[in-house]
Structures are given as C-alpha cells and as structure tokens.
C-alpha positions, 0 to 999 in steps of 0.5 A: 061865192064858191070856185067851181068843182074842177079849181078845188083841187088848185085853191092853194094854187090859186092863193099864191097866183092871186096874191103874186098878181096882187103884190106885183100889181100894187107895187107897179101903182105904188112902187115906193111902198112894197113893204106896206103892199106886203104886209096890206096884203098879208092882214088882208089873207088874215082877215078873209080868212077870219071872216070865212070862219066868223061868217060860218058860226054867225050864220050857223051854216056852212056858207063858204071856206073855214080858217085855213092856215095853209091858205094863209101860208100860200098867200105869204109865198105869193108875196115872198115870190112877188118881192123876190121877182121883183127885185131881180127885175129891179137887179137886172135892170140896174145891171142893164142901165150900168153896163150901157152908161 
C-alpha cells in the first residue's frame, strides 16, 4: 500500500509520529516492559523494511519502498522520544505525589 502523493514529502515524518504513538501505546498496555516495547519495536522497523526490499527482488518489480536507513533512523527517534516523554511524565508525576504527601 502506498501513502498518498501529497504525505511523500513527510514519510520520515510520519515514521517517528508512527512509532512514538506505537511506543507510547504499548508502554501504557505493558508499562513494566518499555525496554522489550522498545527494542520490539526497533526489529520491528528492521524488518518491514527488509521485507520492502526482499519483496521488490522476490517479485522483480517495483511493489513498495526500498531499504531505507533514514527510515530506520526516524523509527529510533520515535522511540528515543517516546522513552524520553514518558519519563518526564513519570518524572513529574512523582514530583506531584511528593510534594502533595
């Protein structure tokens, strides 16, 4: 499935906001585990984007993306911004339950 023409121009974009919502998603369903959300997550880029490129030569045309290491890049700073967001969350509600005990 391709994006439509007018998202091509935010496909990195549209990588960290995917996988920010995803990390951010799964850690509220599994909040003990961030660190297997994570790394889940990351082999998950790796191997979409794998697939892209292993589908491409298995088919001998053109059906979707190819490897793409920036993609793989803005799937890290997803996650990294995920983590980071919610550790200041978990930061200052900390603060806020110290502070009213």
């Amino acid at each position: 499935m391709k994006l439509p023409r007018f998202f091509h121009h935010w496909d990195k974009e549209l990588h960290a906001g995917f996988y920010f919502g995803a990390f951010c998603f799964f850690c509220f369903i599994f909040p003990r585990y961030k660190w297997i959300v994570a790394v889940s997550l990351f082999a998950f880029g790796v191997f979409i984007e794998l697939a892209q490129d292993y589908s491409n030569h298995f088919f001998r045309k053109k059906i979707h993306g190819n490897f793409d290491p920036e993609d793989l890049f803005f799937n890290v700073v997803g996650i990294v911004s995920g983590i980071l967001i919610i550790q200041l969350v978990k930061t200052k509600n900390a603060n806020l339950s110290n502070e009213s005990g």
